[in-house]
C-alpha positions in Angstrom: -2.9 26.3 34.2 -2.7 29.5 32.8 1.1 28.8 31.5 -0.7 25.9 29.6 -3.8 28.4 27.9 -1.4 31.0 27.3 1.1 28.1 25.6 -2.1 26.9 23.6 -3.8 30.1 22.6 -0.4 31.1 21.0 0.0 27.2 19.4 -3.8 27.8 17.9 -2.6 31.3 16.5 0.3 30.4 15.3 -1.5 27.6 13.5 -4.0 29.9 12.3 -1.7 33.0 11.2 0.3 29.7 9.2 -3.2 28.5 7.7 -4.4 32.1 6.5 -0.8 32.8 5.1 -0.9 29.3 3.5 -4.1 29.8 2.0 -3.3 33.1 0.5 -0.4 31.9 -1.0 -2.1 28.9 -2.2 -4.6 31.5 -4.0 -1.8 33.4 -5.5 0.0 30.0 -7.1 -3.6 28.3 -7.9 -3.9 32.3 -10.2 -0.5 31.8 -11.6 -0.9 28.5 -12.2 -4.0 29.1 -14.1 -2.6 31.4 -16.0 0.2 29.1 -17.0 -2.4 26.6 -18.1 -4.3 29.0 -20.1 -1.2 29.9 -22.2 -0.6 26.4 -22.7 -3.4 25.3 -23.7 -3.3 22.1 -20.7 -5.5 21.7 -17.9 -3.3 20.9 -15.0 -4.4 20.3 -11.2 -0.6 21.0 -9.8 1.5 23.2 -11.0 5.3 24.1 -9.8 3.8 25.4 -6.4 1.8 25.5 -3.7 -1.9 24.2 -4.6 -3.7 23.7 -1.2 -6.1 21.4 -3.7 -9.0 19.3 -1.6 -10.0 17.1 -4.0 -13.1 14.8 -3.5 -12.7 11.1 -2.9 -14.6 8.7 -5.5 -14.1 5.6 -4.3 -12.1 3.4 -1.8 -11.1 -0.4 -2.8 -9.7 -2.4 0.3 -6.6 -4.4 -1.7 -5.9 -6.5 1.0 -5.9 -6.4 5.4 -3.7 -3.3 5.8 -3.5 -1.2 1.9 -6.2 0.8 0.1 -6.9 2.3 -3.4 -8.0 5.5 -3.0 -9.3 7.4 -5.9 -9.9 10.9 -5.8 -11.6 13.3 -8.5 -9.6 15.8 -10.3 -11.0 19.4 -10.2 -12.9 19.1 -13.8 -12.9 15.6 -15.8 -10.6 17.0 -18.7 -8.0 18.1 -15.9 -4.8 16.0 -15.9 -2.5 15.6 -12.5 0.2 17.8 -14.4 3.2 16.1 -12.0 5.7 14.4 -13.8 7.5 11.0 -13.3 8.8 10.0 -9.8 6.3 12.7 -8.2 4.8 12.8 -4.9 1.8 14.4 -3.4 2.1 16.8 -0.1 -1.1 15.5 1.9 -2.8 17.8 4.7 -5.6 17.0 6.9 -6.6 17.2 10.5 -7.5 13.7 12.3 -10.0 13.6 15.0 -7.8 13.6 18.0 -4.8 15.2 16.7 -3.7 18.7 18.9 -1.7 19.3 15.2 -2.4 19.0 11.2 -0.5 15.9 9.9 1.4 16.6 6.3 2.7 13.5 5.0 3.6 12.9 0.9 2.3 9.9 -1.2 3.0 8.2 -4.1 0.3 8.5 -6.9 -0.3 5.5 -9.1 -2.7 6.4 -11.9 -1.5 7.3 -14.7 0.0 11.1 -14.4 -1.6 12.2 -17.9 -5.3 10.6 -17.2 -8.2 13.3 -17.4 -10.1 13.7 -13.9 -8.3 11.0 -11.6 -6.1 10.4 -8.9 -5.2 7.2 -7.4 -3.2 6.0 -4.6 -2.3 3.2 -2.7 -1.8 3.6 1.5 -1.2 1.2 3.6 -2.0 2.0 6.6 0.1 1.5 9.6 -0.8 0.7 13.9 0.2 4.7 15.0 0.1 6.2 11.7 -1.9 9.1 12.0 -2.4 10.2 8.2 -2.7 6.7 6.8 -5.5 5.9 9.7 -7.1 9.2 8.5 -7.2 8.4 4.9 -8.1 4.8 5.6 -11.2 6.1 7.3 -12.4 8.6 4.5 -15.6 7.8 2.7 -16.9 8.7 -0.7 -18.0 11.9 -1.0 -15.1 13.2 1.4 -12.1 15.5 0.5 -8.1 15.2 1.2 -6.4 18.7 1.0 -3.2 18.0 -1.2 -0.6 20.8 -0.1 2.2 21.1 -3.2 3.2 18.5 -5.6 6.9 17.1 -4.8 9.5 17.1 -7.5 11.9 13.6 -7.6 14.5 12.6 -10.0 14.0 13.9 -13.8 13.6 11.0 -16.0 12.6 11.3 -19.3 12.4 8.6 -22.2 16.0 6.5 -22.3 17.9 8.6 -19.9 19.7 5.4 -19.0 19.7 1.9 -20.9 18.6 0.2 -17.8 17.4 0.4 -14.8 17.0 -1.7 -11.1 14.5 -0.9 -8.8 14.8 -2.4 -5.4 11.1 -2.2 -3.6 10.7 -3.5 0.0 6.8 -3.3 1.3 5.0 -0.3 0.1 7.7 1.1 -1.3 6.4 -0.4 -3.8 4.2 2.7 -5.1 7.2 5.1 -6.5 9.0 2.5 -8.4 5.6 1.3 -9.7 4.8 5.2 -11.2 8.1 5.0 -12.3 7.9 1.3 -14.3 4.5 2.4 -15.4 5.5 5.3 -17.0 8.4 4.2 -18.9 6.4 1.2 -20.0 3.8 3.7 -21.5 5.5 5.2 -23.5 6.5 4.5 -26.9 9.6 6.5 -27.3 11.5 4.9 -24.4 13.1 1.7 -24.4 14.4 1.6 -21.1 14.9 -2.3 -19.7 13.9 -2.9 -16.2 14.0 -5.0 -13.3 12.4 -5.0 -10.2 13.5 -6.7 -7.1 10.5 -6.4 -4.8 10.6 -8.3 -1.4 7.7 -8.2 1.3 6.3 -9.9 5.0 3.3 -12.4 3.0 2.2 -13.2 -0.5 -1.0 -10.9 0.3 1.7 -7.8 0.4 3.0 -8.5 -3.0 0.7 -5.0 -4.7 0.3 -4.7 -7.8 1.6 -7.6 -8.6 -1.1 -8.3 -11.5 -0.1 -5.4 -13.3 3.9 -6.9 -12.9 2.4 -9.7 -14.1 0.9 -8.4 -17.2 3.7 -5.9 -17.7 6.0 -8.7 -17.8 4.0 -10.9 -20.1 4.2 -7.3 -23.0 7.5 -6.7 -22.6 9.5 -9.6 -22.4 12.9 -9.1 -22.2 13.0 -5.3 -21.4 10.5 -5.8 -17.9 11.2 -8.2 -15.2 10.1 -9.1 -11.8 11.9 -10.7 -9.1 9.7 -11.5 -5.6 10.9 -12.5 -2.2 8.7 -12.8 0.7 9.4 -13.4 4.3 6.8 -15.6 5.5 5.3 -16.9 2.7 2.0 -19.0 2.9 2.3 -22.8 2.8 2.8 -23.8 -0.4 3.6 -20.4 -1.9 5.1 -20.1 -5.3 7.3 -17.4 -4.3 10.9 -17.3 -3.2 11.1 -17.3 0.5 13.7 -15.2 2.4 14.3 -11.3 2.2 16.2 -8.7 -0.1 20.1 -9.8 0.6 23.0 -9.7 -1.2 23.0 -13.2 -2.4 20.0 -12.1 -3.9 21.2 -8.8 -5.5 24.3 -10.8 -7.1 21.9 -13.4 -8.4 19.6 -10.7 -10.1 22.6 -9.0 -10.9 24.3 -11.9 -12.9 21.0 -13.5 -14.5 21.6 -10.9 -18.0 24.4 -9.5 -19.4 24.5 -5.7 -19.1 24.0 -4.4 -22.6 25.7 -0.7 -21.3 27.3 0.6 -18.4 24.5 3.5 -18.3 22.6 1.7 -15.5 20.9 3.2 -12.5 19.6 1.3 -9.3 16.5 3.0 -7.1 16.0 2.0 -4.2 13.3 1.9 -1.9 11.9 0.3 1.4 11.2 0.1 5.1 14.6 0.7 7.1 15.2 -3.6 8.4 15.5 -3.9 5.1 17.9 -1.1 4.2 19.9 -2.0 7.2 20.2 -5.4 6.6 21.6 -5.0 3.2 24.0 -2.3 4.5 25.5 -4.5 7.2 26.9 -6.4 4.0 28.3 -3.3 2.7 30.0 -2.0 5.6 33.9 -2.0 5.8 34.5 -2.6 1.7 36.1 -0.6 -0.7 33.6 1.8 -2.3 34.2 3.0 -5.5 34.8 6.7 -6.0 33.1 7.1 -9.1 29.8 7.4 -8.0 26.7 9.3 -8.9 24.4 10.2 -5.8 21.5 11.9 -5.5 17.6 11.6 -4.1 14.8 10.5 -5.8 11.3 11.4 -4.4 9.8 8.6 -3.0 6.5 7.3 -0.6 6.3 8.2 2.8 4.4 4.5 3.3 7.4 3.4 3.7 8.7 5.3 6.0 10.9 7.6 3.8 11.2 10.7 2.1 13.8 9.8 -0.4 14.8 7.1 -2.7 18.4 7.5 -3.6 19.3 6.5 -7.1 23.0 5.3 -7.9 25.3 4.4 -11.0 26.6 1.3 -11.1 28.9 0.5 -13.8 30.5 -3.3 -12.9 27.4 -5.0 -12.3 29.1 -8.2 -11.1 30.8 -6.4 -8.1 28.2 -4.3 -7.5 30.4 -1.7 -6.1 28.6 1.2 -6.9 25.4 -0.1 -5.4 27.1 -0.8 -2.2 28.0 3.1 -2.3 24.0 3.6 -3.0 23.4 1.2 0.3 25.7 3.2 2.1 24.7 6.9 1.0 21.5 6.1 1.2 21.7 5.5 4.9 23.4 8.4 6.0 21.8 10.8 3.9 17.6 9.3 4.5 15.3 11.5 6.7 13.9 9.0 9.2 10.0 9.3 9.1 7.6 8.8 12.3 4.6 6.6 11.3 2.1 7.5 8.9 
């Protein structure tokens, strides 16, 4: 017994010597960060650091049986998010229950230049700890949001087109993505988004697809498969597979060879395209690296790949592979 209070009175203090250094160094960037800001001229919540931000929940919309918008309230209503495409959030918070803190990132999906706001959309999973947390939060509570998280630097017609393969609630980073290329004037980008899910209620956001689709025909489209579709569904039934990549893949004539393909998605469905993959030749001229994506499902990354022969798809099966070996397996949320 006193092993086990000597083992937890040095846990707490570690804890607590972590928490006072984190909070001093969160001071210390929130002052620089200010200071930033005031040469600029912008009001920013998160700057390149550190923030330790609790920011105070306005509302919570239930979307459907398992996922929640969550909007939170920016520091001052002219204060923008500051983060910049393909950004995620470092969450903090301390369940009831819990011995530890849970950190977990998420996805934002409000606009990133919108005074005052900050929206999200958790699902929330059986065990996850930080998605049950959030899930629970009324109005008038606070989230602690720990440092914003960098992903892969897009900015207006980096490449001609782009394929974003979603799978669940990874839904959310190719959504802020999609969004924000759709918003803006200056880029030209032409999407489209595979996006397969377990029932028709898990297709999110699929009104604002819907209307996305219906302002930008021809450079925005949206391709759904879900696994267990209701009776009578409209929607293909089945899952993300390589019968259904090829199909996407052949429906439109690449206008370039400066494509990219994002994807993200719970690991069945990762694996299950993989197993296609495995044991064919991979091309060797391949781009690879990690794009930020939403711990919802399940990952820390999204790896984003060149493909230049869109018929063969052989750079996307090196994606499918990298992707695997190189994703950080995440416990639930």
């Amino acid at each position: 017994m006193a092993s086990r209070h000597l083992f937890t009175g040095r846990l707490v203090g570690a804890i607590s010597g972590t928490l006072v250094s984190g909070v001093g160094l969160g001071l210390y960037c929130r002052y620089m960060t200010n200071a930033a800001h005031a040469e600029s001229g912008e009001k920013k919540a998160f700057g390149q650091g550190p923030a330790f931000l609790s920011l105070r929940l306005e509302s919570s919309e239930a979307v459907n049986h398992n996922t929640k918008r969550l909007r939170f309230e920016l520091p001052e209503p002219d204060v923008i998010s500051g983060l910049g495409l393909t950004s995620a959030l470092l969450t903090f918070s301390w369940p009831k229950g819990c011995m530890l803190p849970v950190i977990r990132p998420y996805t934002p999906i409000s606009t990133l230049d919108e005074p005052g706001i900050l929206e999200f959309l958790v699902k929330r999973y059986p065990n996850g700890k930080q998605s049950t947390h959030l899930h629970s939060l009324q109005p008038g509570e606070s989230l602690r949001f720990v440092v914003p998280i960098p992903g892969y630097k897009w900015h207006a017609n980096k490449h001609a087109e782009i394929t974003l393969i979603a799978g669940g609630a990874g839904i959310t980073p190719a959504y802020q993505l999609i969004k924000g290329i759709l918003q803006n004037p200056a880029d030209h980008t032409k999407i489209t988004l595979v996006f397969g899910v377990n029932t028709d209620a898990d297709l999110l956001l699929k009104k604002e697809f819907d209307e996305y689709e219906a302002r930008f025909p021809g450079r925005f489209k949206a391709v759904y498969t879900v696994s267990h579709p209701a009776q009578g569904s409209a929607f293909r039934k089945g899952y993300v597979t390589k019968e259904l990549l090829k199909e996407v893949a052949m429906s439109s004539v690449p206008v370039t060879d400066d494509a990219k393909v994002f994807v993200c998605g719970p690991p069945p469905m990762e694996e299950a395209l993989v197993a296609y993959y495995v044991g064919s030749q991979i091309s060797s001229r391949r781009e690879t690296s990690l794009m930020q994506g939403d711990a919802a499902a399940h990952r820390k990354e999204i790896l984003e790949n060149a493909y230049g022969d869109r018929s063969s798809l052989k750079n996307l099966e090196a994606a499918m592979q990298a992707y695997t070996s190189t994703s950080i397996k995440k416990p639930p949320l």
